[in-house]
C-alpha positions as CSV (number, residue, x, y, z in Angstrom):
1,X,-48.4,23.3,74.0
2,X,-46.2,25.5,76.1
3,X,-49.7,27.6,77.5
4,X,-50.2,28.0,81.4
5,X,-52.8,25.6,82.2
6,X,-53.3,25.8,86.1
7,X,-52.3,28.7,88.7
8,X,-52.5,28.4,92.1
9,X,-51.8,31.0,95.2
10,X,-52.1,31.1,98.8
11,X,-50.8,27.2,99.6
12,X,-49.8,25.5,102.2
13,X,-45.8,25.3,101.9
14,X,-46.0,21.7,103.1
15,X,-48.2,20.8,100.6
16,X,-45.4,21.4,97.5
17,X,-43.4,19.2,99.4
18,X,-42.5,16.7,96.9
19,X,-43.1,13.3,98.2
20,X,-41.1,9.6,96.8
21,X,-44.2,9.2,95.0
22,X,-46.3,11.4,92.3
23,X,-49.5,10.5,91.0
24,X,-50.3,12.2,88.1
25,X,-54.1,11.5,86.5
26,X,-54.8,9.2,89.3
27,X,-52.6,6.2,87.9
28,X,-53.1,2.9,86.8
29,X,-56.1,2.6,84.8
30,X,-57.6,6.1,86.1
31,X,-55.0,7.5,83.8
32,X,-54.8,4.5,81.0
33,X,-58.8,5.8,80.6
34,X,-57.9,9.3,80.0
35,X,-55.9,8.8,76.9
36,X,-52.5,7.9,78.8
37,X,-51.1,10.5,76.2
38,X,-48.5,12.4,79.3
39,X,-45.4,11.3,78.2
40,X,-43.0,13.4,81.4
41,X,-44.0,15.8,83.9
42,X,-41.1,18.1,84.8
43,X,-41.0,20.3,87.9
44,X,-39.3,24.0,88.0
45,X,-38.1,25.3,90.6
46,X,-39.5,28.9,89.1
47,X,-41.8,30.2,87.3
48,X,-41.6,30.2,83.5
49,X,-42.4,32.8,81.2
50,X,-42.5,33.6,77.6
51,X,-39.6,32.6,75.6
52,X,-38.8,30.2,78.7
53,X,-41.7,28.4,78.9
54,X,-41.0,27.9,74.6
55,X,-38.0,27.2,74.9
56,X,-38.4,24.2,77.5
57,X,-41.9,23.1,75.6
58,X,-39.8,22.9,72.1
59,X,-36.7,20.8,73.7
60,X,-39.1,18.6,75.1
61,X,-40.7,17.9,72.2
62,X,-38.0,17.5,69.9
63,X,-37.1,15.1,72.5
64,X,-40.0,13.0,72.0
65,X,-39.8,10.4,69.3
66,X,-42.5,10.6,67.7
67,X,-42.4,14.3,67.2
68,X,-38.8,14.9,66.8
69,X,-37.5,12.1,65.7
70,X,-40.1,11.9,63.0
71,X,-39.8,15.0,61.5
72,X,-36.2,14.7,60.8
73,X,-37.1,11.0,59.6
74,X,-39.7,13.2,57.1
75,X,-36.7,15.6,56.5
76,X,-34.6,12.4,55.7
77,X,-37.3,11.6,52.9
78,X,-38.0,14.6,51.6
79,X,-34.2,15.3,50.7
80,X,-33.5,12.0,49.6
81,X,-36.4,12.7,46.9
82,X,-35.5,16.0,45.5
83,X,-31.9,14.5,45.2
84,X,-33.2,11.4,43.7
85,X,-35.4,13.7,41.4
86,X,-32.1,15.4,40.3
87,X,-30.2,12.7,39.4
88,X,-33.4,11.2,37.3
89,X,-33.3,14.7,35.6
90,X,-29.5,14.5,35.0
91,X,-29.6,10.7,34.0
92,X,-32.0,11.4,31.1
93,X,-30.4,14.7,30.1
94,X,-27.2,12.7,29.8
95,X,-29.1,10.0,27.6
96,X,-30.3,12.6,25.2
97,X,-26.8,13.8,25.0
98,X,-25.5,10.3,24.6
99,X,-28.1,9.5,22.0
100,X,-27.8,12.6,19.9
101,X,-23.8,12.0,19.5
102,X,-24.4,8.3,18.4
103,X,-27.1,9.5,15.7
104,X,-24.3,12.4,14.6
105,X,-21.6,9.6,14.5
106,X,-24.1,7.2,12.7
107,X,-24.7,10.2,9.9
108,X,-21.0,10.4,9.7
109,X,-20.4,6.4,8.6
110,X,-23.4,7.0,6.6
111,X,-22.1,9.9,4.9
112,X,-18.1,8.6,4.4
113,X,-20.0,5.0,3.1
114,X,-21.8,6.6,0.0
């Protein structure tokens, strides 16, 4: 959620080495049992603050498919109902309009008849 969740001072230098291997919640099913909901881990070479740490939180989750790619799938829907809405609207405005000139046209016969 973009908040600072762990700090740390006074380390080793050696022990930020990044090794060929990272184990995040202890792998495997260590990790499967904790709700297996970390999707990337990424690593900055500085410290984050702020709008930064936003910024980078908000790309990464528009990135993820089921939080960005969904909400412009809801954006999708929501649009294509107002427009389909709008045309309903227009479609029976159109009918009224279409109906009330055949009535007129039918009083007209009527009228030229007699």
């Amino acid at each position: 959620d973009g908040k600072l969740c762990h700090e740390s001072t006074d380390l080793d230098p050696s022990d930020l080495r990044l090794h060929h291997k990272v184990v995040v919640l202890g792998g495997g099913k260590q990790a499967h049992m904790r709700g297996g909901d970390l999707r990337r881990v990424v690593i900055h070479s500085a410290a984050l603050h702020g709008e930064d740490m936003m910024d980078v939180y908000l790309r990464l989750a528009h990135d993820h498919p089921s939080i960005g790619g969904r909400a412009v799938l809801i954006q999708a829907i929501f649009r294509g109902f107002i427009l389909r809405k709008k045309h309903e609207e227009e479609m029976k405005k159109n009918k009224a309009e279409f109906d009330s000139d055949s009535d007129d046209e039918g009083e007209k016969k009527d009228g030229e008849e007699g």
